[in-house]
Every structure is written in structure tokens, then in C-alpha cells.
Wavefront OBJ file of the C-alpha trace (Angstrom):
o trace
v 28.775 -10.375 -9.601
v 27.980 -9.893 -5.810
v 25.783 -7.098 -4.541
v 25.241 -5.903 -1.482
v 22.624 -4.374 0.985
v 22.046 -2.240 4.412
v 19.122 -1.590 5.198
v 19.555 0.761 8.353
v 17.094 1.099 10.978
v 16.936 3.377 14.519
v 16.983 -0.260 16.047
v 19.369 -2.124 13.963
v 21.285 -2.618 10.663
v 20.150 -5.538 8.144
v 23.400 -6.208 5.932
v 23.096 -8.935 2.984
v 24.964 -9.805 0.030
v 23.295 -11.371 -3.435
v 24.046 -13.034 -6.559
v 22.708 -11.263 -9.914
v 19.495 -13.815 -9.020
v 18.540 -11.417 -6.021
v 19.710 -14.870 -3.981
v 20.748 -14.067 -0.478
v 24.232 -15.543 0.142
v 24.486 -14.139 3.713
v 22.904 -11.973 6.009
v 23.825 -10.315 9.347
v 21.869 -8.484 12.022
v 23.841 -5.849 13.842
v 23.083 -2.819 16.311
v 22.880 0.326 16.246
v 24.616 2.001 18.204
v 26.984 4.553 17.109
v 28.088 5.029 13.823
v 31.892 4.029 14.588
v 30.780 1.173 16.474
v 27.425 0.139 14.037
v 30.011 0.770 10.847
v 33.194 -1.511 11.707
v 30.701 -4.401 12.286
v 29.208 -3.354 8.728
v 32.122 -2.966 7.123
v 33.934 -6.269 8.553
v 30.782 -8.469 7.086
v 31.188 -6.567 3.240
v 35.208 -6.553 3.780
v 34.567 -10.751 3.372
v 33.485 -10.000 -0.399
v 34.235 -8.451 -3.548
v 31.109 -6.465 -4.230
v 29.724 -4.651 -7.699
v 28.011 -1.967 -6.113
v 25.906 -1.670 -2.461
v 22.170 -0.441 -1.874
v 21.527 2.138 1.385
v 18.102 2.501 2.554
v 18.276 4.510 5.491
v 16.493 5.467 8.571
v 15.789 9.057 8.540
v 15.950 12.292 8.029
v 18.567 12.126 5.570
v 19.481 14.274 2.112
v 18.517 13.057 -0.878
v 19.293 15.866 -2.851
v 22.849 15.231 -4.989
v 22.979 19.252 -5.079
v 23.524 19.831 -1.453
v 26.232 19.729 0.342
v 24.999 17.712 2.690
v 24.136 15.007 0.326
v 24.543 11.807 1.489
v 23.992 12.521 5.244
v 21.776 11.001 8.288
v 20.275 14.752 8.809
v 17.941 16.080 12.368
v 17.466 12.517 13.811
v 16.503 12.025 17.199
v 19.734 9.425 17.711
v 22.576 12.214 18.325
v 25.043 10.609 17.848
v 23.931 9.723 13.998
v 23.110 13.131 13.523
v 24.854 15.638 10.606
v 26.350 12.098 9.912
v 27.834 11.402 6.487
v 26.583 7.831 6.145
v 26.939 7.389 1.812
v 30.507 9.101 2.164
v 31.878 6.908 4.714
v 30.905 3.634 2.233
v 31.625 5.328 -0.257
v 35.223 5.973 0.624
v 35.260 2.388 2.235
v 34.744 0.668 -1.112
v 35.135 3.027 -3.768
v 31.903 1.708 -5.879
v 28.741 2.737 -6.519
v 26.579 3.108 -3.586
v 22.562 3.599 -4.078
v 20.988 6.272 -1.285
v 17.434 6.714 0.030
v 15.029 6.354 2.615
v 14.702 2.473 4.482
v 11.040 3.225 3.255
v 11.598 3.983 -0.150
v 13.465 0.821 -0.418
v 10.782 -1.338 0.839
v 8.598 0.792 -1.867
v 10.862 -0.340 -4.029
v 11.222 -4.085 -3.298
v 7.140 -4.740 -3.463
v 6.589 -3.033 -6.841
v 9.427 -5.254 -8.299
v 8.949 -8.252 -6.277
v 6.041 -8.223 -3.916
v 2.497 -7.008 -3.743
v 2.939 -4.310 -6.473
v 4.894 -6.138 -8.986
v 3.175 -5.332 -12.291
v 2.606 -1.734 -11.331
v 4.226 1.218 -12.038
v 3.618 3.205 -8.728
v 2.813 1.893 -5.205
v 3.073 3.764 -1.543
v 4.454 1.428 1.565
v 3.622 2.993 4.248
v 5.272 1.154 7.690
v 3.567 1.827 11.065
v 5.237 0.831 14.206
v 7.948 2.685 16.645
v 7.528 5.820 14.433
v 5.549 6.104 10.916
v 7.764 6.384 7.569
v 6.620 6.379 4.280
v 7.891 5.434 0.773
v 6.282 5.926 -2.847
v 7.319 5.159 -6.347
v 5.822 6.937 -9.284
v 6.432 5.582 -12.489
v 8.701 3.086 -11.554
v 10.738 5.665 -10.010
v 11.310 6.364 -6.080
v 9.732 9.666 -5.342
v 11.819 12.531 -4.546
v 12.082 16.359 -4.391
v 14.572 18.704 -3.061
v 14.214 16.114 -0.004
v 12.204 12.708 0.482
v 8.409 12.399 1.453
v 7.665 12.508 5.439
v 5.057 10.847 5.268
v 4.529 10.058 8.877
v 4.281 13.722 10.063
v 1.362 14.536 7.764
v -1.244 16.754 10.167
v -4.663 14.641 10.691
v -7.784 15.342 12.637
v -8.633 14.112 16.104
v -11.050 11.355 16.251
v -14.393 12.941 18.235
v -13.414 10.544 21.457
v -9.932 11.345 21.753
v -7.966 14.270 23.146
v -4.582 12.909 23.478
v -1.901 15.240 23.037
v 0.264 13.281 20.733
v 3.649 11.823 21.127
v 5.897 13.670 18.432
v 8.199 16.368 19.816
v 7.988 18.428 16.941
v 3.974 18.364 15.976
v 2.421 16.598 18.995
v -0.932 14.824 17.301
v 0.502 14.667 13.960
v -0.285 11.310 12.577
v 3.048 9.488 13.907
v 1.983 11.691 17.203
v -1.208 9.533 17.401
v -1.168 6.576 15.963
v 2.884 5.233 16.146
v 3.230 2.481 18.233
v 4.496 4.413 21.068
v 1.356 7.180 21.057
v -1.153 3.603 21.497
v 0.901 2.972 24.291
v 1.353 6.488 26.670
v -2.661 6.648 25.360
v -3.756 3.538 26.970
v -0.714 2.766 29.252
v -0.280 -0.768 27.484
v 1.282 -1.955 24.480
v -0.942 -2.311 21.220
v -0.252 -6.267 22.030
v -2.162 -6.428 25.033
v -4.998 -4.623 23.430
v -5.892 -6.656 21.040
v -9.530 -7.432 22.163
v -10.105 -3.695 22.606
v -12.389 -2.756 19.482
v -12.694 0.832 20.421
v -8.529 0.948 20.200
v -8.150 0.159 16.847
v -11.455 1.815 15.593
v -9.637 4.887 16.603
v -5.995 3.983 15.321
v -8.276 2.962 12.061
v -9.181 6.332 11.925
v -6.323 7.978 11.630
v -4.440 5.763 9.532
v -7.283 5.984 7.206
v -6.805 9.822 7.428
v -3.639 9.540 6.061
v -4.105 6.996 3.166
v -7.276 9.553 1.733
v -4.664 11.895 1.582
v -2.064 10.146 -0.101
v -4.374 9.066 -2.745
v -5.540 12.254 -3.802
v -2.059 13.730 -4.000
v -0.960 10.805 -5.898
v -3.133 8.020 -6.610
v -0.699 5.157 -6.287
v -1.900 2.118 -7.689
v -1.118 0.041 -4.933
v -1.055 1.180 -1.055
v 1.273 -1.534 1.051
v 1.238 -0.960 5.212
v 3.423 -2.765 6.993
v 5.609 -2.880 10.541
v 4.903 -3.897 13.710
v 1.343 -2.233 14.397
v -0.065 -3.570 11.281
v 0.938 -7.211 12.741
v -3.006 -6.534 14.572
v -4.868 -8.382 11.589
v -7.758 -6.935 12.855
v -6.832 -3.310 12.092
v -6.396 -3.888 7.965
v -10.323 -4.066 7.314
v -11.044 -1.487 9.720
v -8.771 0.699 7.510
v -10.547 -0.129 4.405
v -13.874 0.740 5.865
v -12.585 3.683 7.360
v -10.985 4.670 4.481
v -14.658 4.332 2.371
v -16.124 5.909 4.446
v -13.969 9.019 4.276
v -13.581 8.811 0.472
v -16.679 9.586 0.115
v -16.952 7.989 -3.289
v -15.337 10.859 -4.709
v -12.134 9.320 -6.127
v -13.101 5.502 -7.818
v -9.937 3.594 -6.568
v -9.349 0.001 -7.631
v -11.112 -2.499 -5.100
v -10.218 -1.843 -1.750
v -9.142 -5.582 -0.934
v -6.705 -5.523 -4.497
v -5.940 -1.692 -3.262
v -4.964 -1.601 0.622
v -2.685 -4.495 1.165
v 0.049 -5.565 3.481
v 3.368 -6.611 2.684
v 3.895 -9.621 0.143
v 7.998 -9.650 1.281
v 6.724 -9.197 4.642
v 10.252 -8.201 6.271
v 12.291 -8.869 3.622
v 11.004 -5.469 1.549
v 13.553 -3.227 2.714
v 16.934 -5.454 1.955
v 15.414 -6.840 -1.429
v 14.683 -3.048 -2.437
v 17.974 -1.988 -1.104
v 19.450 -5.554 -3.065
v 17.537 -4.070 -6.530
v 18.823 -0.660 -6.421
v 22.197 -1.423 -6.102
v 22.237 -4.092 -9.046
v 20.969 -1.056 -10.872
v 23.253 1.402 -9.472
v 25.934 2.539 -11.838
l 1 2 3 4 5 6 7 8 9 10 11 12 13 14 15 16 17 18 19 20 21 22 23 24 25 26 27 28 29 30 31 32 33 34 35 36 37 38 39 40 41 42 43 44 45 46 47 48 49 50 51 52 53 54 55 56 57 58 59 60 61 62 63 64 65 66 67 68 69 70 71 72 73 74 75 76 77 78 79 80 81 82 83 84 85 86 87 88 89 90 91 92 93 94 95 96 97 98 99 100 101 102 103 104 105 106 107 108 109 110 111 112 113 114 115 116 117 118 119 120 121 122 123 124 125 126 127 128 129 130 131 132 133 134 135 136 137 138 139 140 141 142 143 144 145 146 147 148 149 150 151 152 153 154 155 156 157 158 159 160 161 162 163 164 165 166 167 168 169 170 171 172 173 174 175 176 177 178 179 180 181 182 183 184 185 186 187 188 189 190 191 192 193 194 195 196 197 198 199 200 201 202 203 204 205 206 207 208 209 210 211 212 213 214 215 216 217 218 219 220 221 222 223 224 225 226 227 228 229 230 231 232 233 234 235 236 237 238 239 240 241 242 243 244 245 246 247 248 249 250 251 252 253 254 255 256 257 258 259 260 261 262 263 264 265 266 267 268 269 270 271 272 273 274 275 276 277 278 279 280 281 282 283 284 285
């Protein structure tokens, strides 16, 4: 049996197609542009085989929720011409089998707890940090999910004493995507986090934040593994300065596992996404 994948991103569409051994038979890269445009190409690579069932993880906001109308749909994204888009229906009615549906961060979840950094867990949170900030969770082996899907990037944080910028996100401003996405380092400092490397004070203050964030996540669900990953994280420098960060604002009050077994980065690397997106859909019926 063949299997296929798309993991869909703002920037671009990742489409592969597996054996039952999770082994990558072929892979394509394609744009996105438009969803008539971004779709043929899609559809013209999975036209080639005879495919079981496919795997969606999405870029977002899109409806989770199989009571709503909507379900199925790329929801208030800033790319208009996605937007109100019904993304699962149009593969659905392309291929007529069953088609797994979440978040391009809940399928990266998904793809470290089975086959990355959180295999032999049960629950793990990947949280990816780069031209915005999404985040994924699975609880008890499970991808987490309510009426909608967790957002985790927008979750309100407090400024760090030195710095007053206004934030980047057009909906909360200094939210923690307003602050510490890749785009908010670079309208702060006027250069991209690249070129900053050397700047301790930079990521001492992105630490901070992102920190922030993980606290909070723990104590709402105490995940047994935390994952970060995307293009900011790719600053090996900024990893311990989140652990220290994150001890410091802990407190001691919750006794995680060992920060260096707790906060890690991506054992898949880039490959999370497609390989959760591959497992889903061998388990979609």
C-alpha cells in the first residue's frame, strides 16, 4: 500500500508518498501560491499513484472540528486568497479516500513522539519558531484538540524590563509571535536574527520570552517532552539560554524531568511534519 503526505506551509507545500515502512518513495517541493495554482501541481504529483489514504497537516487557522460546517477549511489566514478555503474537501473529492486533517504543527507533534525525540512517550509539545510561532501537542498519544486547535503562538507574555517594542502581530501586537517570531527580531533590531548572532543581549531577550511561553505550557499540561524547532531555533546558542530562563522562571515549583532530557530540538529535524502527516494517514481509516 502507498500513502501519501502534504504538509502545507504559508511558504510552500511538502508532498511525499511512502511504503507501509514510512520509506519515502518521492518527494516534491511546490509553492504556494494560490490554491488553484498550489493544488494542480499537488494533485498532478499524487495523480502518478494509487494511494491508500493521504495525511494533511496544514498551515493555519483552519477547523478542526468535524461538527462545523466549516470543517475541513483553511479559516482567517493572512494569505487571502487561501482564506474560507475548503482545503480537506477539495482532496477529498479529488481521490475519494480517507484524508487525515490538522494543524502542520500537530503533525510534526506527531512525527517526534512516534519517531523522533519523543518516541517512547505518550505526550510531547513541538513548538516551531520562525516566520510566525505555531504550536502542536499530543496528550496521550493523541493530537490535542477542542472545538478548534491550540494557538499556541498568540499566547499573551510579559515584556522583558529592557524592551518596549510594540510587537509585530496585527491582531495582539506583543503577543509572543508579536515579539519573538522571526520577523519581530528583525523590525526590533533592523537585521535578521542571522546577522545577530554575536549579540548576547538579543537572544537573552528572545530567551525570555520563549521561556515565558514554555512555563506556561507546562503547567497547563505537563507534556513529557517539549521539542522547538524552525528557523530561529537554528541559533544554537538560544536552546540553553531557554533552559536557564525557563529555571529560573519555574521557580522550582513544578519538578519537570531534567531540563537537557526535557527541552529539546527536533530529532527529524525537517522531516517532522511529512513523517507525522505520513503516520496519520497510514492510520487514517
Amino acid at each position: 500500500m502507498m500513502y501519501g503526505a502534504i504538509e502545507a506551509g504559508g511558504t510552500k507545500f511538502v508532498c511525499a508518498v511512502s511504503d507501509e515502512q514510512l520509506e519515502i518513495k518521492e518527494r516534491v517541493s511546490i509553492p504556494t501560491t494560490t490554491p488553484e495554482e498550489t493544488l494542480k501541481q499537488v494533485f498532478d504529483f499524487f495523480d502518478q499513484y494509487k494511494l491508500t489514504s493521504i495525511g494533511i497537516g496544514s498551515f493555519g487557522p483552519i477547523d478542526v472540528n468535524e461538527k462545523s460546517a466549516t470543517y475541513g477549511y483553511v479559516t482567517s489566514t493572512p494569505k487571502t486568497a487561501w482564506k474560507n478555503y475548503d482545503f480537506l474537501g477539495s482532496v477529498k473529492k479529488r481521490y475519494g479516500i480517507p484524508v487525515a486533517w490538522t494543524t502542520d504543527v500537530n503533525a510534526a507533534a506527531y512525527g517526534e513522539l512516534k519517531r523522533g525525540s519523543a518516541q517512547g512517550t505518550n505526550s510531547c509539545l513541538y513548538l516551531t519558531i520562525g516566520t510566525g510561532i505555531g504550536g502542536g501537542a499530543v496528550v496521550d498519544g493523541k493530537v490535542l484538540s477542542g472545538f478548534g486547535h491550540p494557538e499556541m503562538g498568540h499566547l499573551l507574555v510579559s515584556m522583558h524590563p529592557e524592551d518596549d517594542f510594540e510587537g509585530v502581530c496585527p491582531y495582539h501586537g506583543n503577543c509572543l509571535e508579536g515579539v519573538a517570531a522571526g520577523p519581530a527580531i528583525e523590525k526590533r533590531y533592523g537585521k535578521k536574527g542571522m546577522d545577530l548572532a554575536d549579540d548576547k543581549k538579543v537572544w537573552e531577550i528572545e530567551a525570555y520570552y520563549l521561556a515565558q511561553a514554555l512555563v506556561n505550557y507546562t503547567l497547563i499540561l505537563s507534556p513529557e517532552k517539549i521539542i522547538l524547532g524552525g528557523g530561529v531555533m537554528k541559533q544554537t546558542q538560544l536552546l540553553d539560554l531557554i533552559k536557564k530562563e525557563f529555571a529560573n522562571l519555574m521557580a522550582d515549583y513544578v519538578n519537570t524531568p531534567a531540563l537537557d532530557e526535557y527541552i529539546v530540538t527536533p530529532e527529524l529535524e525537517d522531516n517532522a511534519g511529512i513523517t507525522g502527516c505520513l503516520l496519520m494517514a497510514m492510520e487514517e481509516k
